[in-house]
C-alpha atoms as one frame of an Amber mdcrd trajectory, in Angstrom:
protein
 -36.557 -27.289  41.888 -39.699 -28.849  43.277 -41.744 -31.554  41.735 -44.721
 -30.985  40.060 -44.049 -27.350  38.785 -44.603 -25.741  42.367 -42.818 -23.135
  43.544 -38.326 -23.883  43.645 -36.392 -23.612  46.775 -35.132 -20.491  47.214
 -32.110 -21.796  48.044 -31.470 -23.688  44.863 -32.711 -20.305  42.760 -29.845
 -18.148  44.978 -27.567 -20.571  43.695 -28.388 -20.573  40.459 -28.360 -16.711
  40.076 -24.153 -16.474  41.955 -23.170 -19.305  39.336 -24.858 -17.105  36.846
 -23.069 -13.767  38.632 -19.946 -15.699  38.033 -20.516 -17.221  34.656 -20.640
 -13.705  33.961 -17.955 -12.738  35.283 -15.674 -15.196  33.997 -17.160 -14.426
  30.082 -16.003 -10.629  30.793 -12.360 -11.998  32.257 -12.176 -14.326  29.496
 -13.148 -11.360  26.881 -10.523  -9.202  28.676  -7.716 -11.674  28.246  -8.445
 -12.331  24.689  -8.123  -8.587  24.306  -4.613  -8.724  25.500  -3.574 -11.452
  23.937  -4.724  -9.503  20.773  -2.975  -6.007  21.667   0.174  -8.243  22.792
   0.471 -10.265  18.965   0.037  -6.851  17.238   2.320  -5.172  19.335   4.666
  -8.058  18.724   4.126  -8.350  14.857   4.648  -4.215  14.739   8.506  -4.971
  17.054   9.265  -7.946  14.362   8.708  -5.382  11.392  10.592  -2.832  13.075
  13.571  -4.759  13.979  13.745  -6.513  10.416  13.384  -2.548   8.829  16.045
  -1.356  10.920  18.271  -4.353   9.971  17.562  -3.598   6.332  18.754  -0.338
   6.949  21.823  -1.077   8.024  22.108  -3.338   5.368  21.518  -0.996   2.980
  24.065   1.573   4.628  26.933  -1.002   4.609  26.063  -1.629   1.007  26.682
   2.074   0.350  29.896   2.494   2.474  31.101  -0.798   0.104  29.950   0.984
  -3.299  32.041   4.318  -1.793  34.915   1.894  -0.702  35.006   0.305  -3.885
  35.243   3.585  -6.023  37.934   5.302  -3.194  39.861   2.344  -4.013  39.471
   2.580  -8.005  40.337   6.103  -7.663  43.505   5.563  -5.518  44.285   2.796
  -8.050  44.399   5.325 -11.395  46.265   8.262  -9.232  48.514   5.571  -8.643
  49.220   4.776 -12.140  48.975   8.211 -13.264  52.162   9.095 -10.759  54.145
   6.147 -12.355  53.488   6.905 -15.424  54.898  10.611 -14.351  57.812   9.338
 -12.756
């Protein structure tokens, strides 16, 4: 800019307004990747609490199949006794 408060070189004022075009620029590709970033940890968050429901699940199943194991066997066990006592 000139000395004095005259008029700036248009140069330095074309300059000034493409760093500002890219400042600009940059803020909205900044902005965007924050965005993502922000889609990608909920996305991420909503896969870890899916996985660990599913694996409760299962969990719980094979807990069930065990109870109904456990009783199968019980009930094999008195039949059992109840045919030797029989015999």
């Amino acid at each position: 800019m000139a000395q004095g408060g005259g008029p700036a070189d248009p140069k330095l004022l074309e300059e000034l307004e493409e760093l500002k075009k890219h400042e600009e620029e940059a803020r909205t590709e900044v902005l965007r990747l924050q965005n993502i970033i922000r889609k990608y940890r909920i996305m991420s968050k909503f896969k870890e609490v899916r996985t660990r429901e599913r694996h409760q699940y299962k969990i719980d199943n094979l807990k069930q199949q065990l109870t109904s194991n456990t009783t199968l066997w019980e009930q094999l066990a008195e039949g059992e006794k109840r045919e030797k006592i029989l015999k």
